[in-house]
N, C-alpha and C positions, 0 to 999 in steps of 0.2 A: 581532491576528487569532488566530482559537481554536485552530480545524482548518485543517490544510494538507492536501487530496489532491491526490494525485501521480500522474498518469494519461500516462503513453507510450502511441501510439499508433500504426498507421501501417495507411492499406490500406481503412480504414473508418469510413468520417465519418459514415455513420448511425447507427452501434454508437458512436462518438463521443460524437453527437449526444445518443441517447438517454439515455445517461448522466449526461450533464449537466445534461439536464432534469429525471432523476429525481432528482438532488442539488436542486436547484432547488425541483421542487416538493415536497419532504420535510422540509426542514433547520429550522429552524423561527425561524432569522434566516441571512437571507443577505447578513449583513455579515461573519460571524463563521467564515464557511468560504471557503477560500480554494482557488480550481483551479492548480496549475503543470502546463500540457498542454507534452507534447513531442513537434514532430513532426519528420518528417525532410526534410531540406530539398529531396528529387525527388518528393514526395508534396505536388502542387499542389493538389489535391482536398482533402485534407483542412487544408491550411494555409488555403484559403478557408474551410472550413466550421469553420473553429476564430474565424477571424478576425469573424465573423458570429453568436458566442454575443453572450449575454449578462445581466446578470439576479446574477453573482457577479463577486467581485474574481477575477481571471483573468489569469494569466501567461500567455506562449506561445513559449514554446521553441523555435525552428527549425536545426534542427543538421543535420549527416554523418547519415547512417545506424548504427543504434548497437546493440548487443544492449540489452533491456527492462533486464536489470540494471544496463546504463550510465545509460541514461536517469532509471530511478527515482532512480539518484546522484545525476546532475545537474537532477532535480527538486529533490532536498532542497535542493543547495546555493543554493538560491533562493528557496524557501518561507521564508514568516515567522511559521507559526504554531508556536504553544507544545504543539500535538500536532499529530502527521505519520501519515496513513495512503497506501502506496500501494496502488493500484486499478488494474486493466486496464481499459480500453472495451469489455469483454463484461460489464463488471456493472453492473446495476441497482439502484439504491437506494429499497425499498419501504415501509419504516417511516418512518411519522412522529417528527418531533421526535428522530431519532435521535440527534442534536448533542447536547440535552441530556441524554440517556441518558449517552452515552460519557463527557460532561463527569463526569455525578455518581459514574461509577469511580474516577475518578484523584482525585477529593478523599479517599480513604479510604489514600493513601499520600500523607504531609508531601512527601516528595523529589519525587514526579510517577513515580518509577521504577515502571515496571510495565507489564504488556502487556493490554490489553483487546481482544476479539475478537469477531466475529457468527457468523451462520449465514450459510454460503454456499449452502442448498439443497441439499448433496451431506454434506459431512463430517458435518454437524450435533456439532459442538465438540471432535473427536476429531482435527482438526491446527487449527494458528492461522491460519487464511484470513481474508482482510479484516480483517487488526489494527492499531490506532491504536496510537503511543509517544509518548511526552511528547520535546519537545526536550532535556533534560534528558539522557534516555536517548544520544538520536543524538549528543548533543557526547563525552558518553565512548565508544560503541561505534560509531558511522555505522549507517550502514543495510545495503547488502550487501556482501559482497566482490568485490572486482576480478574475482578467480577464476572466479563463475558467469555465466552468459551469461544464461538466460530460466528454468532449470528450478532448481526447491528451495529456494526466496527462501524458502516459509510454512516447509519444515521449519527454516531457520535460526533462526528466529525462535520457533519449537517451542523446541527443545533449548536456547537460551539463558533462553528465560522459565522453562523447568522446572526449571532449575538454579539460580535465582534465588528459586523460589520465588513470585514473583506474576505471578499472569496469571488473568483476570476474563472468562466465556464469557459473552455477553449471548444468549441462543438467541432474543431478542425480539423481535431485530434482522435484519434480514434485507436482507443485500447478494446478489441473485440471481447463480449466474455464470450466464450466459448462453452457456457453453461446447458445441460441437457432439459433445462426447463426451457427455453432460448430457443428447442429445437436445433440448438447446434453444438448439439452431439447425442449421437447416437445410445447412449450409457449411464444409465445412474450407477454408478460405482462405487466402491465401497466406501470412498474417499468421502463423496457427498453423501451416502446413507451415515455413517459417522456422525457428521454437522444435524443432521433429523433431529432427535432425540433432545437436543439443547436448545429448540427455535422458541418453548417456552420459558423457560430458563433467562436466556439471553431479552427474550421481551420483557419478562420479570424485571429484572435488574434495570435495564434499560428506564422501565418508566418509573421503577423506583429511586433513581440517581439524578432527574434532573437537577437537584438542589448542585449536586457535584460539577455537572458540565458549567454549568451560571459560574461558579466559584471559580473556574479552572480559564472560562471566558474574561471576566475580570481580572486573573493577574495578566491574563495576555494586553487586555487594552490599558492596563498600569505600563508595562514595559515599552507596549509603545509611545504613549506620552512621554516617557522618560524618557526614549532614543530619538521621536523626533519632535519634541518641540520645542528645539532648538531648528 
């Protein structure tokens, strides 16, 4: 498997839904990406409407109720593809053949080490929203920390690729967030009132951990020496 996204969910099986179709009808083999959905086990609605896709290889996770940043964890540890991106169910995926887009990034680094990114409609390349990492990356650094709950996952992933030195903006690409701050969408729901209450929390931890990212950036540019300087 190529691509693994990593989609927690909970609240919204249409905003779900549509995501999955937009991966669906975009990818440009859909043997080669792979969905691990997670939902949460009192959310009967969307464990039907997850259980009724179909169309990609597809895991479905039904657990406790979890903060996003748990869930994207225990997405990974389940996914099998050799690049990992995770995604909310408020975005859209609108570019064609983007699979192979992202693929022909990561051949221009021997190790896979490296972070490649889209347009989410809002940043346009100016934080890492909607970033793929090779499995490579996740066995030395994981994905997020324990520490944040739903907010500051892109800037994590900022401040360690900039310190790394690689990281590849594709602006060609276009992962839509479909967020109601965005104006595109109609609804603050209960999903995103949820996320409210941790935006201090998550800043908290955030600026207390830079020592961490630094640390987490360095084993990444040790393994790469080691893979290619030969």
């Amino acid at each position: 498997m190529a691509i693994s996204l990593l989609l927690p969910t909970r609240g919204r099986p249409g905003k779900m839904v549509r995501c999955y179709e937009s991966i669906k009808n975009t990818v440009s083999n859909t043997n080669a990406v792979e969905l691990v959905i997670v939902c949460d086990e009192n959310d009967d609605e969307t464990i039907v409407a997850a259980k009724k896709l179909y169309g990609l290889p597809t895991t479905i996770i039904i657990d406790e109720q979890k903060f996003a940043v748990e869930k994207w964890n225990d997405a990974a540890k389940r996914c099998t593809g050799d690049f990992i991106c995770p995604i909310g169910d408020d975005i859209v995926f609108e570019t064609k053949d983007w699979d192979i887009k992202i693929l022909e990034e990561f051949k221009r680094w021997p190790s896979t080490i490296g972070l490649v990114y889209c347009d989410d409609n809002t940043w346009h390349g100016s934080m890492t929203t909607n970033f793929f990492i090779s499995r490579e990356w996740y066995i030395i650094a994981g994905l997020f920390p324990d520490g944040l709950r739903h907010n500051f996952s892109d800037r994590w992933f900022d401040d360690i690729s900039n310190v790394i030195g690689r990281r590849v903006y594709r602006g060609d690409i276009l992962l839509n967030h479909m967020h109601y701050a965005f104006n595109r969408s109609v609804e603050n729901d209960e999903t995103y009132a949820i996320q409210e209450p941790w935006k201090n929390h998550d800043k908290q931890y955030y600026n207390d951990t830079a020592h961490i990212r630094i640390q987490l950036a360095e084993k990444l540019k040790q393994r790469i020496q080691e893979i290619e300087k030969c």
